[in-house]
N, C-alpha and C positions, 0 to 999 in steps of 0.2 A: 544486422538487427540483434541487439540484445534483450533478453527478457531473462527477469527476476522476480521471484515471491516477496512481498513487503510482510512483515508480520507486524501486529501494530495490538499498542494497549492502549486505550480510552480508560476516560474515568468510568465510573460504575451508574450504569443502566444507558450508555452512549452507542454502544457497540452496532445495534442495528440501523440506528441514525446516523453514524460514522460509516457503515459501510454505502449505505444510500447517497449519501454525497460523493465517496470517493467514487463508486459506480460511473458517472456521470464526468469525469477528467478525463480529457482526449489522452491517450495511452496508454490508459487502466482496460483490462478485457476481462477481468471477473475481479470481484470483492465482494466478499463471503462473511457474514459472522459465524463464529465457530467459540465452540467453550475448550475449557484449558487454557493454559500461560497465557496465551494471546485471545484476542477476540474480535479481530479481524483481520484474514486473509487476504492476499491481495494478488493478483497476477498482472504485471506489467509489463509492456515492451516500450524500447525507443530504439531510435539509429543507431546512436553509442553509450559507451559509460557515461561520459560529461551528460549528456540528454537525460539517461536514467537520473545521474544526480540530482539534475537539474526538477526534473519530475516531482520526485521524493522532497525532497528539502522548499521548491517555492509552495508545488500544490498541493501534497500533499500532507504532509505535515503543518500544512495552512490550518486545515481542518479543523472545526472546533469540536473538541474535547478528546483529541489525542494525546496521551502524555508519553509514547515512544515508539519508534519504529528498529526494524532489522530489517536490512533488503539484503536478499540470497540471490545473488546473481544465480540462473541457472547456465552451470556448463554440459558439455556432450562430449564424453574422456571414452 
């Protein structure tokens, strides 16, 4: 299992309405608005990396009124 923080910017007054929809995609388990740089948090697991990509790039950045994502994969060093 891999799991990763997405950090994501929307356009301006989207942020609470972006995080509500991404809530709701099968392998999203928390999405947060939050202020500073970014303004939606995200925590996601899949099987593998290609799964995570796949996550990020079909559905979530699907999402209307996102204008950029970061995904941190998290590791355990």
């Amino acid at each position: 299992m891999v799991q990763a923080y997405i950090l994501i910017q929307t356009e301006v007054g989207k942020a609470a309405a972006v995080a509500r929809e991404i809530s709701g995609i099968p392998g999203v388990t928390q999405a947060e608005d939050v202020t500073g740089p970014y303004d939606v948090i995200v925590r996601a697991e899949a099987r593998n990396v290609d799964e995570l990509g796949k996550l990020v790039v079909a559905q979530i950045q699907a999402v209307n009124g996102i204008t950029r994502t970061l995904t941190c994969p998290i590791v355990h060093i």
